[in-house]
C-alpha positions in Angstrom: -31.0 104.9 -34.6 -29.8 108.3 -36.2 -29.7 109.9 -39.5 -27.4 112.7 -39.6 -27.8 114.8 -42.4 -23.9 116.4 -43.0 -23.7 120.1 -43.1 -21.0 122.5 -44.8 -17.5 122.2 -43.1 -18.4 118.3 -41.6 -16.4 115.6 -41.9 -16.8 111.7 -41.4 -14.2 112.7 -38.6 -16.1 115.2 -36.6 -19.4 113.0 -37.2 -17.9 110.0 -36.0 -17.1 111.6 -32.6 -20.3 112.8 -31.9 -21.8 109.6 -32.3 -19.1 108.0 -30.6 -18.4 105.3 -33.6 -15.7 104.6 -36.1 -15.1 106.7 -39.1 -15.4 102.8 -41.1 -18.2 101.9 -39.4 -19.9 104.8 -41.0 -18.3 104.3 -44.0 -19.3 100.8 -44.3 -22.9 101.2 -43.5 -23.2 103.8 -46.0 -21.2 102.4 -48.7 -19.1 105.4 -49.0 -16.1 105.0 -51.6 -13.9 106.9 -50.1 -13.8 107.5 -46.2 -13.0 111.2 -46.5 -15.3 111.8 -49.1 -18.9 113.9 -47.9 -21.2 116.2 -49.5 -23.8 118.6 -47.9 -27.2 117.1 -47.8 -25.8 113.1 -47.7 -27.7 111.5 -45.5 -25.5 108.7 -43.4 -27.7 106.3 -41.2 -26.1 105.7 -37.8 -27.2 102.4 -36.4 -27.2 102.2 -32.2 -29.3 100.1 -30.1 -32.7 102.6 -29.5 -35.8 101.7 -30.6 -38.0 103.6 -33.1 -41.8 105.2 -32.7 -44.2 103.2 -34.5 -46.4 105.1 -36.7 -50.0 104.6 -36.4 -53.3 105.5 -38.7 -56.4 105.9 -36.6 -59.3 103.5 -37.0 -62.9 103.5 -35.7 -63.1 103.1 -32.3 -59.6 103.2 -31.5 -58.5 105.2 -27.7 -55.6 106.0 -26.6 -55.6 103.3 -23.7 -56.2 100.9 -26.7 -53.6 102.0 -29.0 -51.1 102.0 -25.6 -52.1 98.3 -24.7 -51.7 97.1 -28.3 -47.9 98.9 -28.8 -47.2 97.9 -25.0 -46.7 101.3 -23.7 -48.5 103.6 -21.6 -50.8 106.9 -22.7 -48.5 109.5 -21.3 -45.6 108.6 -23.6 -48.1 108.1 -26.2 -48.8 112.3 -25.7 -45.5 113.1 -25.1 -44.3 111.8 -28.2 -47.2 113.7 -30.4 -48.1 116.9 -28.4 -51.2 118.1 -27.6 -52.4 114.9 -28.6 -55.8 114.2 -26.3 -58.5 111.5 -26.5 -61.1 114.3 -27.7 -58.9 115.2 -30.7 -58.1 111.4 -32.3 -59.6 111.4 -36.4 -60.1 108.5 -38.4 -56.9 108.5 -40.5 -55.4 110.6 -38.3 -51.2 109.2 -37.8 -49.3 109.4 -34.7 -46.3 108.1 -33.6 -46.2 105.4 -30.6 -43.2 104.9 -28.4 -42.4 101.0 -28.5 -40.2 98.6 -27.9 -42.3 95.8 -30.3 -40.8 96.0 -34.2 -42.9 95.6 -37.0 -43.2 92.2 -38.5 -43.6 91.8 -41.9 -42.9 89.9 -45.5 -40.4 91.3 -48.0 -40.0 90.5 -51.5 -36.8 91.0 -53.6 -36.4 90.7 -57.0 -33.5 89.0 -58.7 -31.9 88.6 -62.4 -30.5 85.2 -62.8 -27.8 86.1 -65.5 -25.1 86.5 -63.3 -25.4 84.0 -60.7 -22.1 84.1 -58.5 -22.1 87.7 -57.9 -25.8 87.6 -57.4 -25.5 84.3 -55.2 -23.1 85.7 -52.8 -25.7 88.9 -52.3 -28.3 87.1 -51.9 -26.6 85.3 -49.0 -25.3 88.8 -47.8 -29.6 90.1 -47.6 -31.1 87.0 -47.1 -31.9 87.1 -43.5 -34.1 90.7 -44.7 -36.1 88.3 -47.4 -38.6 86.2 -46.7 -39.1 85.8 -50.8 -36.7 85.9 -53.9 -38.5 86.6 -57.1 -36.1 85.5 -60.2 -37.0 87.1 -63.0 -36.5 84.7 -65.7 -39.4 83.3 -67.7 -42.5 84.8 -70.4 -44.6 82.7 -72.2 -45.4 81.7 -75.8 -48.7 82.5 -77.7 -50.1 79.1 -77.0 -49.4 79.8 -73.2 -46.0 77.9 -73.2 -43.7 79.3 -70.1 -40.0 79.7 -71.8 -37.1 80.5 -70.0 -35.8 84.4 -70.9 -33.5 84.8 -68.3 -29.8 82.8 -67.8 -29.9 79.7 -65.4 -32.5 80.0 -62.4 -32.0 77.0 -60.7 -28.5 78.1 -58.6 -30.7 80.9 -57.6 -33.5 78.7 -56.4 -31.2 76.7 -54.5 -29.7 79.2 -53.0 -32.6 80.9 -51.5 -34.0 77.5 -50.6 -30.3 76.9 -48.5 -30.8 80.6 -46.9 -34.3 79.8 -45.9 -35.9 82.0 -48.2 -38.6 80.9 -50.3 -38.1 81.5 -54.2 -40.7 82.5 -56.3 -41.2 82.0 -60.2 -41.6 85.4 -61.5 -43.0 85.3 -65.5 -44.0 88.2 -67.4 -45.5 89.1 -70.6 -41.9 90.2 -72.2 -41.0 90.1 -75.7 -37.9 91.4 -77.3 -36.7 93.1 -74.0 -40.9 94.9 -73.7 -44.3 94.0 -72.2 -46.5 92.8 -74.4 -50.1 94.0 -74.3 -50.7 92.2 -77.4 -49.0 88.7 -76.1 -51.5 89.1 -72.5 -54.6 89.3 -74.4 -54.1 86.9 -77.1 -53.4 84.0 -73.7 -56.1 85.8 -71.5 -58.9 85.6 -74.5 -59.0 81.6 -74.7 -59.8 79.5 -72.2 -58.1 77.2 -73.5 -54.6 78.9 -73.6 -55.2 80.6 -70.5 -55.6 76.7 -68.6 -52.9 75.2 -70.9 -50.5 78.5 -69.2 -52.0 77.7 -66.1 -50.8 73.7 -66.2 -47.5 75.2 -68.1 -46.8 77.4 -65.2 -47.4 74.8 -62.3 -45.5 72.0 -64.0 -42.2 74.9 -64.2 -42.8 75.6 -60.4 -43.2 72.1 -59.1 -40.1 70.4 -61.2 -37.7 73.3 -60.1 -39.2 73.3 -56.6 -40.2 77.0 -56.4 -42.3 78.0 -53.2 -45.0 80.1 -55.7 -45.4 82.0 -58.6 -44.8 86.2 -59.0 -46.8 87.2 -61.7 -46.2 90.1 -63.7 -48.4 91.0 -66.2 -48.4 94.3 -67.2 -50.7 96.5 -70.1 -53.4 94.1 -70.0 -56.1 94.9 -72.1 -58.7 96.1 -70.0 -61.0 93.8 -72.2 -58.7 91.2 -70.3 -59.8 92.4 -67.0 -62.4 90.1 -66.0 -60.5 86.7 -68.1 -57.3 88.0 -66.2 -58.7 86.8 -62.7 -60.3 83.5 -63.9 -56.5 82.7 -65.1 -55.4 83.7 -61.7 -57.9 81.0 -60.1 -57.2 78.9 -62.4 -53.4 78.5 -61.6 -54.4 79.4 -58.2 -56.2 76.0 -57.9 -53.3 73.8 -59.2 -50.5 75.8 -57.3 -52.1 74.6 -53.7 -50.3 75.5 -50.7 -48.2 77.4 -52.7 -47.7 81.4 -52.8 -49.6 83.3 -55.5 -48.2 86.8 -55.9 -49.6 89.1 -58.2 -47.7 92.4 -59.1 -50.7 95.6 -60.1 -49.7 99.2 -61.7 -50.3 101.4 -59.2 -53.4 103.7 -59.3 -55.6 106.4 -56.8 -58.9 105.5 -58.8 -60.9 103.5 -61.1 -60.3 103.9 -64.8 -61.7 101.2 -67.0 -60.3 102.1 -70.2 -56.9 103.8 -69.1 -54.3 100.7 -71.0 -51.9 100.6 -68.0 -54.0 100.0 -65.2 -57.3 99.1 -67.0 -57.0 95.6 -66.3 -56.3 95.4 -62.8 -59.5 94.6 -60.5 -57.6 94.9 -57.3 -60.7 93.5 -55.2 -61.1 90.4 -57.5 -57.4 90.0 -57.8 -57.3 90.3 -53.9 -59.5 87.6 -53.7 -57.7 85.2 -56.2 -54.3 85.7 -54.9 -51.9 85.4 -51.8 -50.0 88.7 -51.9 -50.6 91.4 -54.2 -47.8 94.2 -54.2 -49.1 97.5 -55.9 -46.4 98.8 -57.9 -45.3 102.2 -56.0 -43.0 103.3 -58.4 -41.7 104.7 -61.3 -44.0 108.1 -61.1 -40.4 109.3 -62.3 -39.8 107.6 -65.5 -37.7 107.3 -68.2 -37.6 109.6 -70.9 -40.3 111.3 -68.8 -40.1 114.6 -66.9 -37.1 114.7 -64.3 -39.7 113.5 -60.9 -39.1 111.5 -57.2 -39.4 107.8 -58.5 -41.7 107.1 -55.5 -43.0 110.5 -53.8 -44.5 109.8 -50.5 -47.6 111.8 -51.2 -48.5 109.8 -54.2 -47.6 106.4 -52.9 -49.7 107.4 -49.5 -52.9 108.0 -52.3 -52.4 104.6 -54.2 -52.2 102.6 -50.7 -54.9 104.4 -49.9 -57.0 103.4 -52.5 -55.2 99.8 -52.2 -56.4 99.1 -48.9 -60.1 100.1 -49.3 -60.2 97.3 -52.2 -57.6 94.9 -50.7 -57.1 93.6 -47.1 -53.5 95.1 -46.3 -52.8 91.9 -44.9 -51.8 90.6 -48.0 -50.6 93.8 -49.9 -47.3 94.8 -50.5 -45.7 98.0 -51.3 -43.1 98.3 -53.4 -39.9 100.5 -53.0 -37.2 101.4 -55.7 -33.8 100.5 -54.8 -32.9 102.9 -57.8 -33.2 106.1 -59.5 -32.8 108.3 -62.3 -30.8 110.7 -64.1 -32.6 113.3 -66.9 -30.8 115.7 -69.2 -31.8 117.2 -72.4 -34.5 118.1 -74.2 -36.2 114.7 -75.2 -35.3 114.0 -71.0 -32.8 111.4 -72.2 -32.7 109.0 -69.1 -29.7 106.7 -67.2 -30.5 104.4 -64.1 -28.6 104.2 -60.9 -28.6 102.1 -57.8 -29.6 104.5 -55.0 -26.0 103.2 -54.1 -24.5 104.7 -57.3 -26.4 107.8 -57.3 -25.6 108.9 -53.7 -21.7 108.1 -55.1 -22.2 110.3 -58.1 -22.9 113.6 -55.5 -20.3 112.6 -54.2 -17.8 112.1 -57.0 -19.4 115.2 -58.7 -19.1 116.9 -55.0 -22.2 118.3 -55.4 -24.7 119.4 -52.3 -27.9 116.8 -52.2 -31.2 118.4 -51.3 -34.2 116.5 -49.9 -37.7 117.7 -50.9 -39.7 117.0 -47.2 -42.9 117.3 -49.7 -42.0 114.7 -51.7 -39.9 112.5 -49.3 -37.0 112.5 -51.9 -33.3 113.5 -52.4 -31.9 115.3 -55.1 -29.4 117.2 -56.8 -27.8 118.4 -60.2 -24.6 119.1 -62.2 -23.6 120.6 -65.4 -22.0 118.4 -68.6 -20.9 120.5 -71.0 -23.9 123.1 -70.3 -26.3 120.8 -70.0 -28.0 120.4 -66.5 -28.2 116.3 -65.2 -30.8 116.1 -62.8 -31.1 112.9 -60.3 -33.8 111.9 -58.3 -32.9 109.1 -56.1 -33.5 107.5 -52.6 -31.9 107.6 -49.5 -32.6 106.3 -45.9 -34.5 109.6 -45.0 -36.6 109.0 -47.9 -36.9 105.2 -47.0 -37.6 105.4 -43.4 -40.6 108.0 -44.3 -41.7 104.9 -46.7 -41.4 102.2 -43.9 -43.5 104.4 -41.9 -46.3 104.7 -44.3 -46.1 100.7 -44.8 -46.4 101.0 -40.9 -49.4 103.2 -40.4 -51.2 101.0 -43.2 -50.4 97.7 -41.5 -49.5 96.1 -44.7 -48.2 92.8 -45.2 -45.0 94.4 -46.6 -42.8 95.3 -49.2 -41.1 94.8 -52.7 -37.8 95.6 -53.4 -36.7 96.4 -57.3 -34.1 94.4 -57.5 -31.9 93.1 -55.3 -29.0 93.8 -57.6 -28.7 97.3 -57.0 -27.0 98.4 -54.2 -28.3 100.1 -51.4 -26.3 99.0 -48.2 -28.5 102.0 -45.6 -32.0 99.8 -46.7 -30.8 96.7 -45.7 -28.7 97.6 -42.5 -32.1 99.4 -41.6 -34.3 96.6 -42.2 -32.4 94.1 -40.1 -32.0 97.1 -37.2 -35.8 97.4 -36.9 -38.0 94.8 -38.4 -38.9 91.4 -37.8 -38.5 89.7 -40.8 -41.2 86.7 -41.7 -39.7 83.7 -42.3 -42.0 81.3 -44.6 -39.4 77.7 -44.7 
């Protein structure tokens, strides 16, 4: 696998010869508009047939005959690949790359809007062989824990994830009037009795549209909430069974009992209580907030690793932002795009993308009417640095925000070099 990163003067032309491929092939993969159309700094991803390094975090007790015998490779190519490398110089945490030919395996998550179901239908069928679970986003809940359907019509969704062999989740969050409601979480998570009559409410949803699980999503819980929060999780967790309890968490690098976004997460207890948790690696770029990488490597390395010391990573999930943003103004007015879209908007605007190797992100900027637009976005240099910090954590997996936004490089990647779990 190759990512060429095109320089000034390049053309899809001259690129495709010296990878030997088609000038569509490219194109495709990369869901370039227009075949002749390339900026400096666009990183294209050029699938061939090699294999990639593994990357590896060192543990107690690990050797380098160890580490060889668990990738299935020797220790010479082991040094070769990460010189001056020697037995006397390994560190606990330390990451190295490992030559193999065995792919990670692991769990992916995608999330899914059920209000336009045919276009979202025939994508679903187009990624579903790189999703072990679909998440449709389409149900809250009253204040006397009542689940109510938000979202347009789930049930083509769940039958078509079913019919692709991949299992669909219920996703339900505390959303009112197109927000979270902190208010909403506490006033269910408060009463024992609301929070079992949500439980039941929630379980009777899954089982008569034959979902495979639940995706919860609540997010500003009162930290008050925090302890009342996991005895609602065992309590659906008891009357879902067999079935998958996933639990989305803000992200976080520490402990902050009153902080109102992250307050009312206790990843250990929730750890215990649930299936899957995915830590919620993005967003550090917001809206309306100062123009930032939406998931910077350095910061989604400290949140896993304060994940993992609470959390077996096993059963955590990262999540990754098939989107990013675009600031201008004083008050940092903000627009979404699919990491698709945004690539195409360099493009369109022809201006040169940058990548910031610090943060693991690509950028770039143009002028409207005097006014600078700046857009952070992701790419598959950014993503395969992400991949290989799921990697070195060993962690279950990842989430993908949402499946409706185009990204074509992620999911030609993914079916390149992962094994994909498959739960049917």
């Amino acid at each position: 696998m190759s990512i060429h990163v095109v320089k000034p003067g390049e053309t899809l032309w001259t690129i495709s010869n010296l990878y030997n491929t088609t000038i569509e092939s490219i194109a495709e993969v990369n869901g370039l508009q227009q075949a002749a159309d390339i900026v400096p700094g666009l990183a294209l991803y050029i699938p061939d047939k090699s294999s990639l390094p593994r990357s590896y975090r060192i543990k107690p007790g690990d050797s380098l005959w160890s580490i060889a015998e668990n990738f299935d490779t020797n220790v010479n190519e082991i040094i070769v690949m990460n010189p001056g490398l020697r037995q006397s110089n390994l560190t606990i945490n330390q990451i190295i790359l490992v030559p193999s030919t065995i792919p990670p395996s692991i769990e992916t998550l995608g999330f899914a809007f059920p209000a336009s179901n045919e276009m979202m239908i025939n994508y679903i069928k187009e990624v579903s062989n790189q999703l072990t679970y679909l998440a449709i986003v389409a149900y809250t809940f009253n204040e006397n824990g009542v689940v109510l359907l938000a979202g347009g019509d789930d049930i083509p969704l769940v039958t078509a994830s079913r019919e692709q062999n991949v299992v669909p989740l219920l996703m339900i969050r505390n959303f009112v009037d197109d927000e979270f409601n902190s208010e909403l979480a506490g006033t269910i998570l408060a009463d024992e009795v609301k929070r079992i009559q949500l439980a039941n409410s929630i379980t009777t949803v899954v089982n008569e549209k034959e979902y495979g699980g639940v995706s919860i999503d609540f997010e500003f819980i009162p930290p008050t909430q925090r302890q009342n929060f996991i005895l609602f999780l065992r309590e659906l967790k008891r009357r879902l069974g067999t079935k998958i309890l996933h639990v989305n968490v803000h992200a976080k690098t520490e402990e902050n009992l009153t902080n109102r976004i992250t307050g009312g997460y206790d990843y250990a207890a929730i750890g215990r209580e649930a299936d899957i948790v995915a830590v919620m690696t993005i967003d550090y770029g917001y809206p309306t907030g100062p123009p930032n990488p939406v998931s910077p490597i350095w910061w989604m390395d400290e949140v896993i690793q304060y994940a993992t010391s609470l959390i077996e990573p096993s059963k955590l999930q990262m999540a990754l932002p098939l989107y990013g943003y675009e600031w201008w103004g004083e008050q940092n007015q903000t627009k979404g795009h699919s990491n698709l879209a945004a690539q195409n908007l360099a493009i369109t605007k022809k201006e040169t993308i940058y990548y910031d190797a610090e943060e693991a992100a690509p950028w770039f900027a143009f002028m409207v009417e005097n006014e600078q637009h700046i857009v952070w976005f992701d790419d598959i240099q950014s993503f395969q640095r992400k991949y290989q910090l799921m990697d070195s954590y060993q962690l279950l997996g990842t989430t993908l925000w949402h499946v409706g936004l185009a990204f074509p490089q992620n999911w030609s990647y993914l079916n390149d070099y992962f094994i994909i779990e498959k739960k049917q």
